[in-house]
Wavefront OBJ file of the C-alpha trace (Angstrom):
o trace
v 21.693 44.223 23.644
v 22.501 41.240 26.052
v 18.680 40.965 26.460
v 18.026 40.818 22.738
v 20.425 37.948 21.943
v 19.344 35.640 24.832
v 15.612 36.544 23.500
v 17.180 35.888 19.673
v 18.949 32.571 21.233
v 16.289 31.386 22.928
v 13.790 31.632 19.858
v 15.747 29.692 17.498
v 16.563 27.281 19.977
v 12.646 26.747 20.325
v 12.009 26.963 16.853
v 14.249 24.103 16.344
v 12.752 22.214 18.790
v 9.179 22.353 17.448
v 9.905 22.187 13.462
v 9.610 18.399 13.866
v 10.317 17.146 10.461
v 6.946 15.354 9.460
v 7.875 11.893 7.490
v 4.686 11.279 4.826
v 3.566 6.881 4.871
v 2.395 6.364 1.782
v 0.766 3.187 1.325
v 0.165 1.022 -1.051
v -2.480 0.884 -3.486
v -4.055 -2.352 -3.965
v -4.062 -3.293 -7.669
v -6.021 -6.394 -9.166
v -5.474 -8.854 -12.017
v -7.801 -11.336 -13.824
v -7.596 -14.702 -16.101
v -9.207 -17.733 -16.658
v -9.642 -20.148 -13.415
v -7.610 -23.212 -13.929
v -8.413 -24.166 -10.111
v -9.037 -22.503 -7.188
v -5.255 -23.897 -5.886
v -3.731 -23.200 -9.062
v -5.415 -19.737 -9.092
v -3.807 -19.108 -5.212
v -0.481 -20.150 -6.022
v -0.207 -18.133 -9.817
v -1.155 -14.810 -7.868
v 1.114 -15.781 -4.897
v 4.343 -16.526 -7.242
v 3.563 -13.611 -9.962
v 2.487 -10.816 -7.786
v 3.061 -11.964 -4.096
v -0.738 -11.250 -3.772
v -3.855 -13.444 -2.885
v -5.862 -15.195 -5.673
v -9.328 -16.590 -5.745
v -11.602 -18.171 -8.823
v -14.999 -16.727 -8.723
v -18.031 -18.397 -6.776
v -20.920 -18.081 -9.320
v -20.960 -17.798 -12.902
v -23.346 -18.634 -15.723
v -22.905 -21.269 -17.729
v -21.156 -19.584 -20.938
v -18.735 -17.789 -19.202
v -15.752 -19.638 -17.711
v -14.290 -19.078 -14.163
v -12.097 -16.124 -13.331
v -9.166 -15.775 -11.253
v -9.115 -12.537 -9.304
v -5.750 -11.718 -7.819
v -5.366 -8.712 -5.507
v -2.094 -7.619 -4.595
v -0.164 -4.387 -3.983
v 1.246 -1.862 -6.244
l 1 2 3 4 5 6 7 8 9 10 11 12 13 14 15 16 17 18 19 20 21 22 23 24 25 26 27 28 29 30 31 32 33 34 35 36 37 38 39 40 41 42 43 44 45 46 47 48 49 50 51 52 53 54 55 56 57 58 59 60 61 62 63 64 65 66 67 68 69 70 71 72 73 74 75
C-alpha cells in the first residue's frame, strides 16, 4: 500500500509539474481608415491624434479624384 501512494504521490506531483498553464498572445489586428488628403502632414498628424496610427495621402491619382488619406492603425 506504501508502494502505491509514493507511486500515487509521485504522479500528481509530476503532473503538476508538466500542466504548464499555456497563456494565448493575441495580437492586434491592423484596421484602416480613409478621407480626403488635406496634406500629407496634416494627413500624419489626424491619424496619429485620432487613432494613434500612421497616416499617408496617396502617391498617384487621376485627375477627378482627389487625394486620400490612408491611416493604418491597430484595433
Amino acid at each position: 500500500m506504501a508502494k502505491f501512494s509514493t507511486l500515487i504521490s509521485f504522479l500528481l506531483i509530476l503532473l503538476v509539474f508538466t500542466c504548464e498553464e499555456k497563456v494565448r498572445i493575441i495580437e492586434a489586428k491592423d484596421c484602416h481608415k480613409v478621407w480626403d488628403c488635406k496634406g500629407d502632414h496634416r494627413c500624419w498628424e489626424d491619424c496619429k491624434a485620432e487613432y494613434s496610427g500612421k497616416g499617408m495621402c496617396d502617391l498617384y491619382t487621376t485627375p477627378d479624384v482627389p487625394k486620400q488619406c490612408f491611416c493604418a492603425y491597430k484595433c
